[in-house]
N, C-alpha and C positions, 0 to 999 in steps of 0.2 A: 512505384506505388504512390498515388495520391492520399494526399491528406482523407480528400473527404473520401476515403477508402476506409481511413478509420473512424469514421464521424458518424457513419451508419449500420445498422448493425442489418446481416443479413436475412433472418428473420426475430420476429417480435420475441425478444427474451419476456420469462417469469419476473414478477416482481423482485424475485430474490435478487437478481441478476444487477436491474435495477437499481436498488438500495445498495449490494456491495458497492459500486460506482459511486454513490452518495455517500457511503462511509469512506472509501477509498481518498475521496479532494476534500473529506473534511478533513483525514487525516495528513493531507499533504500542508492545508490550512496550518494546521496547527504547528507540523514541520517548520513550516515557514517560521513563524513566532518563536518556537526552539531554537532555530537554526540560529533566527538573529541575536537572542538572549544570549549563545555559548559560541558565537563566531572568532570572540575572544581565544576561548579553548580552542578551539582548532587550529585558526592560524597559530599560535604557542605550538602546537604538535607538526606541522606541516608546513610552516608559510600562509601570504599571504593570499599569492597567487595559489598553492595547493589547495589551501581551503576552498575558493573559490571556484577550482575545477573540480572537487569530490564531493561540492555541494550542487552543480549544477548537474554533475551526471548520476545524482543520487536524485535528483526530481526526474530529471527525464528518464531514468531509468526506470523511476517507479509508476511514469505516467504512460511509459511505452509497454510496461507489463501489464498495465492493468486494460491497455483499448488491443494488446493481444489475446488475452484473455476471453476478455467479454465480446468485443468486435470478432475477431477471430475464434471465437469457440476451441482456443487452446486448450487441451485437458495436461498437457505438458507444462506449460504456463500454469495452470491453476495450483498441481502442486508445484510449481516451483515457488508459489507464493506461500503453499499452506508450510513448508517446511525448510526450505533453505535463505527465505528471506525473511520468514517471522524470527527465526533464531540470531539471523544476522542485525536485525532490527534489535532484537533485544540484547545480543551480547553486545551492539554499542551505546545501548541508552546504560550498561552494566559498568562499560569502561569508564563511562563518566559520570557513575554516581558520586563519588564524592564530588566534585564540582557541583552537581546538580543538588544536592545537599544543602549545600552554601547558599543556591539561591534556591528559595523554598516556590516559587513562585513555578519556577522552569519547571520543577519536577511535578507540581501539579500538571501542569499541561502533558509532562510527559507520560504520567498514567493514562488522561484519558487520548490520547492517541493510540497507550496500547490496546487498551480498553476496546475502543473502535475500532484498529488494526485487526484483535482476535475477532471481534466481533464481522467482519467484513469478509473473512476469510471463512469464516461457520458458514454463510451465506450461499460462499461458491460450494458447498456441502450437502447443500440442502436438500431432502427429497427431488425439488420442479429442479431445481439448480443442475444436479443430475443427470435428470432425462436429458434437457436442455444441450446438457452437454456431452449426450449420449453415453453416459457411463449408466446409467439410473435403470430398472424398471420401468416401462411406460405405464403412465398413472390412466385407469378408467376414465373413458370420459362420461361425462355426464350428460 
């Protein structure tokens, strides 16, 4: 499978579709800025090389969910994002609330990524989202 396999989507998505993908890299964005704030903490929990490998396959994992999803019209993917990875998302921003605590700065950023994360995930839910992804009622056309 070629890249630009995922780079194109095979027919034109709803906006909804759209926007989740723009909340999705903002929230890897911000990932990133987390990540490096508390990279401290996690090598302390795993090493330095471990940090490094559970931080790189926690981007690409979340970068390969989401061009299956929307590229691919995964409805298997979609919830696998709306419910075993928003919980895993949260139960590890949960493990590290106390550190995140400490620096007040981190934990701001860490709401509004979940903020975004739910919000991105309402999206793949959405009425057009839906059809789109043939779970939905077909909406009237006008």
């Amino acid at each position: 499978m070629l890249l630009a396999d995922f780079l194109e989507f095979d027919e034109l998505p709803p906006p909804e579709i759209i926007w989740f993908e723009r909340l999705w890299l903002s929230t890897l964005v911000l990932s990133v800025i987390i990540t490096i704030m508390m990279f401290d903490w996690s090598m302390s929990r795993v090493g330095p090389w471990g940090a490094a490998f559970l931080t790189a396959a926690r981007f690409g994992g979340s970068f390969l969910i989401m061009f299956m999803c929307t590229r691919r019209r995964s409805n298997l993917v979609r919830w696998m994002i709306a419910i075993p990875f928003n919980i895993t998302i949260l139960a590890y921003d949960l493990v590290r609330l106390p550190q995140m605590l400490e620096r007040s700065p981190v934990l701001w950023f860490v709401v509004l990524r979940l903020v975004l994360t739910f919000a991105a995930t309402y999206l793949l839910f959405a009425p057009r989202s839906r059809v789109w992804f043939g779970t939905g009622l077909q909406l009237e056309e006008q």
